[in-house]
C-alpha positions in Angstrom: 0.0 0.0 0.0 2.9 2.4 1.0 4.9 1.9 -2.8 1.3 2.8 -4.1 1.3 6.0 -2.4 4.7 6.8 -3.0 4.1 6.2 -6.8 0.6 8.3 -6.8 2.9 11.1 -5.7 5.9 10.6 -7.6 3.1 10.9 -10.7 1.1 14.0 -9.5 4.0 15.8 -9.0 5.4 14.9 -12.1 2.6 16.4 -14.1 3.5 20.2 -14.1 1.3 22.5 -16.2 3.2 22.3 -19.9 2.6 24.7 -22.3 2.9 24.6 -26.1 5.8 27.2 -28.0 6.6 27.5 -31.4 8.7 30.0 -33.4 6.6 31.7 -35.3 2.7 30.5 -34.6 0.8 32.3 -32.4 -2.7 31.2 -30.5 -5.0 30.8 -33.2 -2.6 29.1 -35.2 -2.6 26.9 -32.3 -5.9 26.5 -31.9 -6.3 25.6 -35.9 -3.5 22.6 -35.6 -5.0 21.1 -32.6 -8.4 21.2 -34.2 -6.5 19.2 -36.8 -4.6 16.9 -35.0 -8.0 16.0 -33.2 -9.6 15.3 -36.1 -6.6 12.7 -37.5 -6.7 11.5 -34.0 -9.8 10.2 -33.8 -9.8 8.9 -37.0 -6.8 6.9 -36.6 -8.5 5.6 -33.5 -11.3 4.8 -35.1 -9.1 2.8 -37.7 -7.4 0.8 -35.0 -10.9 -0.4 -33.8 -10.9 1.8 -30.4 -12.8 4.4 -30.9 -12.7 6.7 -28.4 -10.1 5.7 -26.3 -8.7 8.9 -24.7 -5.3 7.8 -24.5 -4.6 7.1 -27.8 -6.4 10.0 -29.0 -4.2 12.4 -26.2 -0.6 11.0 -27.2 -2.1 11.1 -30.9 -2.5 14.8 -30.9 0.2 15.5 -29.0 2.8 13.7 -31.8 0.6 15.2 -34.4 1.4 18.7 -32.8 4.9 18.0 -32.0 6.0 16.7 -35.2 3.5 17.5 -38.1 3.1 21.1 -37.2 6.1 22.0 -34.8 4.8 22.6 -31.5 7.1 22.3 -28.7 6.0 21.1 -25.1 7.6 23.6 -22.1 6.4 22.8 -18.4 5.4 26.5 -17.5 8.1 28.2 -15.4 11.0 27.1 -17.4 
């Protein structure tokens, strides 16, 4: 029980806020590609026969962002 807790908290704090950069997008260009990337997401899910499944669709749109339209991910503070 005591490794459980210690993991729960290891993982929560972990998970600091991140924040997405890029040289020369601003907000609404942001906003655009993640519309996008959501879109290919779910597809893709749907084509693997698990639609819906929130994890795949999260770390889908997060590659999409990060390496089809060149988003960075910055924990906020750095």
């Amino acid at each position: 029980m005591k490794n459980i807790i210690l993991v729960l908290i290891f993982l929560l704090c972990s998970c600091a806020p991140t924040v997405m950069i890029h040289p020369s997008k601003d907000a609404s260009d942001f906003e655009r590609d993640k519309y996008r990337c959501e879109r290919l997401a779910v597809q893709s899910a749907a084509n693997w026969g698990i639609p819906g499944n929130p994890f795949y669709i999260a770390l889908e749109i997060r590659k999409c962002l990060r390496l089809e339209c060149g988003w960075e991910f910055q924990k906020k503070g750095e």
